[in-house]
KOLZAPA-932038 format. One record per residue (C-alpha): residue number from 1; residue in one letter; chain; z, x, y. Coordinates in nm, 2 decimals, m for minus. Layout:
N
<atom num="NUM" residu="A" chaine="A" Z="Z" X="X" Y="Y"/>
...
***
This chain:
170
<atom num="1" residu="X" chaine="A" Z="m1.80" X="2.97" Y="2.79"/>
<atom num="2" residu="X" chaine="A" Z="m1.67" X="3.18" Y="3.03"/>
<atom num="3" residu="X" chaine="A" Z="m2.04" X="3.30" Y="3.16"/>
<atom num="4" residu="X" chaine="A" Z="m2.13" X="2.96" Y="3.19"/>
<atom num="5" residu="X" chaine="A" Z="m1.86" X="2.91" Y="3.39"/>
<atom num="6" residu="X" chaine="A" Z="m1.92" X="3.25" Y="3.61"/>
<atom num="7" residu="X" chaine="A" Z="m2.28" X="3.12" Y="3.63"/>
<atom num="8" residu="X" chaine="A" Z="m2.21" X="2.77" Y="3.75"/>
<atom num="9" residu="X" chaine="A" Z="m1.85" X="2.80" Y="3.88"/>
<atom num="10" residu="X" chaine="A" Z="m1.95" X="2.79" Y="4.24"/>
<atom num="11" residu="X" chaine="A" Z="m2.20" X="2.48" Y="4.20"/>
<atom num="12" residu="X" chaine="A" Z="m1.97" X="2.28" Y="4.00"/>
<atom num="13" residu="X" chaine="A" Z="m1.69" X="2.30" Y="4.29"/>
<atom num="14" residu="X" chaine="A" Z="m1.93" X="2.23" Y="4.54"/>
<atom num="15" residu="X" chaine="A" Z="m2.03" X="1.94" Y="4.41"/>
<atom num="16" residu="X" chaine="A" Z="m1.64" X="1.87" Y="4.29"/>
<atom num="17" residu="X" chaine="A" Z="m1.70" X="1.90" Y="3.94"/>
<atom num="18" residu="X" chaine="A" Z="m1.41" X="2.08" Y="3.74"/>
<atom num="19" residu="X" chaine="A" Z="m1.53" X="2.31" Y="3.47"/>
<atom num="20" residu="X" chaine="A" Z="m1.24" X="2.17" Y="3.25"/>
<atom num="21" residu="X" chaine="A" Z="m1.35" X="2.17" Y="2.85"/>
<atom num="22" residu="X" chaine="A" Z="m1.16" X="2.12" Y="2.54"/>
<atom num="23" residu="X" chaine="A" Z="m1.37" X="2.10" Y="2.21"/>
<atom num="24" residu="X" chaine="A" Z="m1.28" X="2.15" Y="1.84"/>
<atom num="25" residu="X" chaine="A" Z="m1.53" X="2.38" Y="1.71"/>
<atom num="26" residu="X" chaine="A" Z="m1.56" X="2.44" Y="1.27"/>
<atom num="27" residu="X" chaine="A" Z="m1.83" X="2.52" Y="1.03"/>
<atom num="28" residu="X" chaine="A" Z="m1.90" X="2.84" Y="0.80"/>
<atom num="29" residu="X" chaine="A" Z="m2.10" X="3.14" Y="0.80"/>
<atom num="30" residu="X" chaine="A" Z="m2.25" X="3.20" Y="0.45"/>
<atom num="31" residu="X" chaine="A" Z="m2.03" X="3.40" Y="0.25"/>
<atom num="32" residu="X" chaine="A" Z="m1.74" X="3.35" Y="0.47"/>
<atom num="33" residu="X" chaine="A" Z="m1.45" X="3.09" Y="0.46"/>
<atom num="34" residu="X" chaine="A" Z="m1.48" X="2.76" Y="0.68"/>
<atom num="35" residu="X" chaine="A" Z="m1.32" X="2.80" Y="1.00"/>
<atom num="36" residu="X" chaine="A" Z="m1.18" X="2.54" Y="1.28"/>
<atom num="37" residu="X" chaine="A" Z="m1.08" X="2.63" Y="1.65"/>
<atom num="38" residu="X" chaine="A" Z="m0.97" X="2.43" Y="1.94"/>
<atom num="39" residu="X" chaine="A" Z="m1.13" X="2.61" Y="2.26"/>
<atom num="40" residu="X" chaine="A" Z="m0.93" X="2.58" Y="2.59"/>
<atom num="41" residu="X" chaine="A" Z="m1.12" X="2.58" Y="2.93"/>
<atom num="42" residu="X" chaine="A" Z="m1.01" X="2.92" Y="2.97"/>
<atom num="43" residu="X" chaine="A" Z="m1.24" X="3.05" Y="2.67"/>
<atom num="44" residu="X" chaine="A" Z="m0.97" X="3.14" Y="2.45"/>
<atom num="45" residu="X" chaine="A" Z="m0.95" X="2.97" Y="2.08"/>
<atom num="46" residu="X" chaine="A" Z="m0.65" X="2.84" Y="1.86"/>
<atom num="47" residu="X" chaine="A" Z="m0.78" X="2.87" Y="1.47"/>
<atom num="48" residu="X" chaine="A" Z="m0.66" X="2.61" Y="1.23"/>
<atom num="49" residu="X" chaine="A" Z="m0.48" X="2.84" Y="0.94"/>
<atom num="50" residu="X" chaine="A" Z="m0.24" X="2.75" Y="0.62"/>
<atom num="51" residu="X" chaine="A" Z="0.05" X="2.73" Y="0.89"/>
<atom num="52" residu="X" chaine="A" Z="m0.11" X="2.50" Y="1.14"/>
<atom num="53" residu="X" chaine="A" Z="m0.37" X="2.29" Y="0.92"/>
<atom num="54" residu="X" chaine="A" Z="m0.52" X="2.06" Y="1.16"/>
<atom num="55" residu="X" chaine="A" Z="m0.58" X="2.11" Y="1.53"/>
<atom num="56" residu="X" chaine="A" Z="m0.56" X="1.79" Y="1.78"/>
<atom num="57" residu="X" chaine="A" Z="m0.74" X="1.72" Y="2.11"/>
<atom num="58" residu="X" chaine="A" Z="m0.63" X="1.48" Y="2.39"/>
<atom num="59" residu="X" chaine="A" Z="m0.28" X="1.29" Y="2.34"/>
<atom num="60" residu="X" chaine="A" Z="m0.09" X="1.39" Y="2.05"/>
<atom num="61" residu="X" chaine="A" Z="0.27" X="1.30" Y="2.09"/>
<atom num="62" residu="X" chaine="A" Z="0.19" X="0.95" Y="1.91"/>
<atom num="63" residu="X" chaine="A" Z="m0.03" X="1.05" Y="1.58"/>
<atom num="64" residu="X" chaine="A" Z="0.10" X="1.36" Y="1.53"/>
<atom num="65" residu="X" chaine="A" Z="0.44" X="1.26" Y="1.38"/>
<atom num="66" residu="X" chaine="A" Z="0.19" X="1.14" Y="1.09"/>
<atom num="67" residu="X" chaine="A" Z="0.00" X="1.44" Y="1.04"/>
<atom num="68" residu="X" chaine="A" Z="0.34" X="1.66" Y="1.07"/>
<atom num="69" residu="X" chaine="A" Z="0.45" X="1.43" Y="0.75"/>
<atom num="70" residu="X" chaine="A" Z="0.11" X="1.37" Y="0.51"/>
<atom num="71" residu="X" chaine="A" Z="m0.13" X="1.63" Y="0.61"/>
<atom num="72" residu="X" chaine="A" Z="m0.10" X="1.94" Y="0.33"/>
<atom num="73" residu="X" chaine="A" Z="m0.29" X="2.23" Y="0.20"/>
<atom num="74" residu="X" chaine="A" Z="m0.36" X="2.03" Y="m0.11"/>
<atom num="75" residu="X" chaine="A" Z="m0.47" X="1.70" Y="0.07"/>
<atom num="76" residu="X" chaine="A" Z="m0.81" X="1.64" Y="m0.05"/>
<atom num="77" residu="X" chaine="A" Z="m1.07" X="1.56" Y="0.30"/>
<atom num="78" residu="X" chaine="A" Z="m1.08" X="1.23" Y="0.18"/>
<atom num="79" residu="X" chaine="A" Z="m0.72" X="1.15" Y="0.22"/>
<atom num="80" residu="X" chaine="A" Z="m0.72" X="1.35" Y="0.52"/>
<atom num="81" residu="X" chaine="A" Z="m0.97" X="1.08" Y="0.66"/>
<atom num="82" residu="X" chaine="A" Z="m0.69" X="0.84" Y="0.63"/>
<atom num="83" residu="X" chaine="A" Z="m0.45" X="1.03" Y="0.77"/>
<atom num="84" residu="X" chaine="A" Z="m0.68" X="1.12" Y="1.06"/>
<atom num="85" residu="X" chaine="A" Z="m0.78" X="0.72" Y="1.11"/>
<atom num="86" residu="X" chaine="A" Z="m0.37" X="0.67" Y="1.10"/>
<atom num="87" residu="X" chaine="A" Z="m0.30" X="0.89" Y="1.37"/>
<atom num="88" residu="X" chaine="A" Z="m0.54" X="0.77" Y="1.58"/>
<atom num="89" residu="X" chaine="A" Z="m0.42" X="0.42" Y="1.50"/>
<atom num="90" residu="X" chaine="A" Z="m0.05" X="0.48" Y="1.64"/>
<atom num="91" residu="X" chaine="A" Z="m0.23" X="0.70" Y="1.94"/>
<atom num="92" residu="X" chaine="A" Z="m0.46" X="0.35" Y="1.99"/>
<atom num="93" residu="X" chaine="A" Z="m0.08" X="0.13" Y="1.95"/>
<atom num="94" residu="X" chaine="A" Z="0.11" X="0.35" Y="2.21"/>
<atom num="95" residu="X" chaine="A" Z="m0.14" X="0.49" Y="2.46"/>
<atom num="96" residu="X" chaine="A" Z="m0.39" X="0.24" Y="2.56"/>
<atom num="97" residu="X" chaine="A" Z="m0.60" X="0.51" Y="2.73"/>
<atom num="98" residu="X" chaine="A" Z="m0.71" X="0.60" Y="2.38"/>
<atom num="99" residu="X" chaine="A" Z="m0.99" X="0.40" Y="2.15"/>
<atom num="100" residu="X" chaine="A" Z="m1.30" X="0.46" Y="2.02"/>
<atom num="101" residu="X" chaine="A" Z="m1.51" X="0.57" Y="1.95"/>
<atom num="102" residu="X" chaine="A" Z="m1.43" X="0.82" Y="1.72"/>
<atom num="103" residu="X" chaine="A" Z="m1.66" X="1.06" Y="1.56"/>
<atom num="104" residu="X" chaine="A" Z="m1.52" X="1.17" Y="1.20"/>
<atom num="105" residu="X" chaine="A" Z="m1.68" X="1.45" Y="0.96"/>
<atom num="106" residu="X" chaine="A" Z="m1.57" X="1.60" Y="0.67"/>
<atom num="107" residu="X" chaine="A" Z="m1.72" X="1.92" Y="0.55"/>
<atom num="108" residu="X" chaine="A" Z="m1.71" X="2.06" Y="0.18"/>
<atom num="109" residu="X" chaine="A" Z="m1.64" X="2.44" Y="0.19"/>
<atom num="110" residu="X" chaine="A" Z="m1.95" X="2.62" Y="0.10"/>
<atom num="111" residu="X" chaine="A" Z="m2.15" X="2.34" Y="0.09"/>
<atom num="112" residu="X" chaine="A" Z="m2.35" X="2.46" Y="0.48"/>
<atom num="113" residu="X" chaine="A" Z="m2.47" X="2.12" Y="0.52"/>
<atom num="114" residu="X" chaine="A" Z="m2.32" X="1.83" Y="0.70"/>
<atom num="115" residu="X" chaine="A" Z="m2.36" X="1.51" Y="0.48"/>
<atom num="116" residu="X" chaine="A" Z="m2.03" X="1.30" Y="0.54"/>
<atom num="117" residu="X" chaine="A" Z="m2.03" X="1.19" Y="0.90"/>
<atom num="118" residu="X" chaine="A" Z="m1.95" X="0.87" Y="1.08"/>
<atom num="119" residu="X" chaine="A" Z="m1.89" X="0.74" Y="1.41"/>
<atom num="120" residu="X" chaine="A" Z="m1.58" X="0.52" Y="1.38"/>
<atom num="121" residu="X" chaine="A" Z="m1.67" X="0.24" Y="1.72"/>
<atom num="122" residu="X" chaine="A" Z="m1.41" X="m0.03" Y="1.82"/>
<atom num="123" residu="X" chaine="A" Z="m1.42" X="m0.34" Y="1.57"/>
<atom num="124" residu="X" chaine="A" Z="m1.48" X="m0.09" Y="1.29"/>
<atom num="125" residu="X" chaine="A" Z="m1.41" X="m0.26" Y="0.97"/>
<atom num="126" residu="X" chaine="A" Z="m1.23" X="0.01" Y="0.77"/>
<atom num="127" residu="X" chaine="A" Z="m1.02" X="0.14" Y="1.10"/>
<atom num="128" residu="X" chaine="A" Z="m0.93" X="m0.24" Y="1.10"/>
<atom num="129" residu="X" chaine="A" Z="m0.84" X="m0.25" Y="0.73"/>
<atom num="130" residu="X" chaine="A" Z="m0.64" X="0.06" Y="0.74"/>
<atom num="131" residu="X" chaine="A" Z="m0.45" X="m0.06" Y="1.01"/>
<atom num="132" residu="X" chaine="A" Z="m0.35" X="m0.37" Y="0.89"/>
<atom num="133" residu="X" chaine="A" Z="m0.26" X="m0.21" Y="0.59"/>
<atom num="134" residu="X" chaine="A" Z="m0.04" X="0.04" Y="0.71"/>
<atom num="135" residu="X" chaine="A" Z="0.11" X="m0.19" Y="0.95"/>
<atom num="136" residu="X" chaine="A" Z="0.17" X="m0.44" Y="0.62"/>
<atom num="137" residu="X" chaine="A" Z="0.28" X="m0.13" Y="0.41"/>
<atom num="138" residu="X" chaine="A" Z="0.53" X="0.00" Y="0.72"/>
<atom num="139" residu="X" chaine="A" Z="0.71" X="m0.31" Y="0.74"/>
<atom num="140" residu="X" chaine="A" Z="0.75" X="m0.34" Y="0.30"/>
<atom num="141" residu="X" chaine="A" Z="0.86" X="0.06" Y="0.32"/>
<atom num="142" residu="X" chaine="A" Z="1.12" X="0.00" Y="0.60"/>
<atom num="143" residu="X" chaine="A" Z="1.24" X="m0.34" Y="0.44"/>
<atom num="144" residu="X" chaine="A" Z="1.33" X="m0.10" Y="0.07"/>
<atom num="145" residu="X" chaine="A" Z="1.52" X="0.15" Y="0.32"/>
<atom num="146" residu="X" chaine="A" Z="1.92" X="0.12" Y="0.25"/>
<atom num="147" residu="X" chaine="A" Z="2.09" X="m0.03" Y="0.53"/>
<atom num="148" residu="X" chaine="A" Z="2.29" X="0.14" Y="0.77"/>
<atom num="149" residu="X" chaine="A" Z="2.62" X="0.08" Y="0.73"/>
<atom num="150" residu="X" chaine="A" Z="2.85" X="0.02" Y="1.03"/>
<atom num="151" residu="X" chaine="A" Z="3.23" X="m0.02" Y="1.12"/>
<atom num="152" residu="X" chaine="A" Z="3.36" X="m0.36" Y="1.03"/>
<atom num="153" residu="X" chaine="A" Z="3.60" X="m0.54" Y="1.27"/>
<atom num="154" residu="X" chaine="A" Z="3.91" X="m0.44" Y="1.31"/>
<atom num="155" residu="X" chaine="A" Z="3.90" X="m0.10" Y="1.23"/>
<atom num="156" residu="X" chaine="A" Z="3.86" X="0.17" Y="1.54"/>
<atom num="157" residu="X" chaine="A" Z="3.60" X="0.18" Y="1.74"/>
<atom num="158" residu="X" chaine="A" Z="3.48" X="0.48" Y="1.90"/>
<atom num="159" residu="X" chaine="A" Z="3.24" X="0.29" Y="2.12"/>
<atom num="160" residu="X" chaine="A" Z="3.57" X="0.08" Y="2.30"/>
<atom num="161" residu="X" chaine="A" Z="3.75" X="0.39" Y="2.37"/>
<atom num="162" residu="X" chaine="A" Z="3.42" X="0.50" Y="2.60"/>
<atom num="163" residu="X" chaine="A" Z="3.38" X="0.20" Y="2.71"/>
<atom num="164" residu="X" chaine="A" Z="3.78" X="0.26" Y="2.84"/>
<atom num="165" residu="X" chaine="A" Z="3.78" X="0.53" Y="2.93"/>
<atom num="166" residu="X" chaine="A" Z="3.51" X="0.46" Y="3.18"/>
<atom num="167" residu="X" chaine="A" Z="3.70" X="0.20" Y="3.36"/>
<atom num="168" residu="X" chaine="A" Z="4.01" X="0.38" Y="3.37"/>
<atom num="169" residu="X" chaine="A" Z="3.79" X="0.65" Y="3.60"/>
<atom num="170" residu="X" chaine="A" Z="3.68" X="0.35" Y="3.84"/>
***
């Protein structure tokens, strides 16, 4: 990347083109174990490893919450899948700068063929099944939670002393 970018740096910014890329890169060499980077513009790579087991491009702050809490060494790909399509379902909810399509592969270690890929496009009827789903299942999970307990009248309110102390300063 980075003679590429010595090669057609000066072209680019004439023409006012930013040579700005961000790209997950995986597969396997034969005899070797799978590997997945994130490449910056710069050239430099992040590798996914059994600390950090997924690597995200673009907004993260939304679906990455859900990785954090499913995604595990054990997770088989095809649960993975799901938890890929959730976090880009709650990206989709809160950023709406995000939506398909998506492009989605899952790769069997030592198998040095791709043969389970798919381009997830807008109206897709399984990333509208799984986010009904999870919506449905989010609201049963919540509604099982214990309720919060709070004060009951009458007995001290921290809240009314701020709330006194404030006007006492005015």
């Amino acid at each position: 990347m980075r003679r590429i970018s010595d090669i057609d740096h000066a072209s680019l910014e004439r023409d006012s083109f930013s040579f700005n890329l961000h790209l997950l890169l995986g597969g396997q060499v034969r005899g070797q174990e799978p590997n997945l980077y994130l490449v910056y513009p710069q050239g430099n790579p992040l590798a996914a490893t059994e600390d950090s087991l997924y690597l995200q491009l673009g907004e993260c702050k939304y679906g990455r919450p859900i990785l954090d809490r499913g995604i595990q060494s054990t997770t088989s790909l095809e649960v993975a899948a799901k938890y890929a399509l959730l976090s880009l379902d709650a990206t989709m909810r809160s950023n709406v700068t995000v939506g398909p399509p998506f492009d989605l592969l899952l790769y069997k270690k030592d198998s040095l063929e791709i043969t389970r890929y798919r381009r997830v496009s807008a109206g897709d009827r399984d990333l509208n099944l799984i986010h009904s789903s999870w919506e449905q299942s989010l609201r049963r999970a919540l509604e099982q939670l214990p309720d919060i307990e709070f004060q009951s009248e009458g007995s001290e309110n921290p809240a009314q002393g701020i709330k006194e102390g404030a006007r006492s300063r005015v």
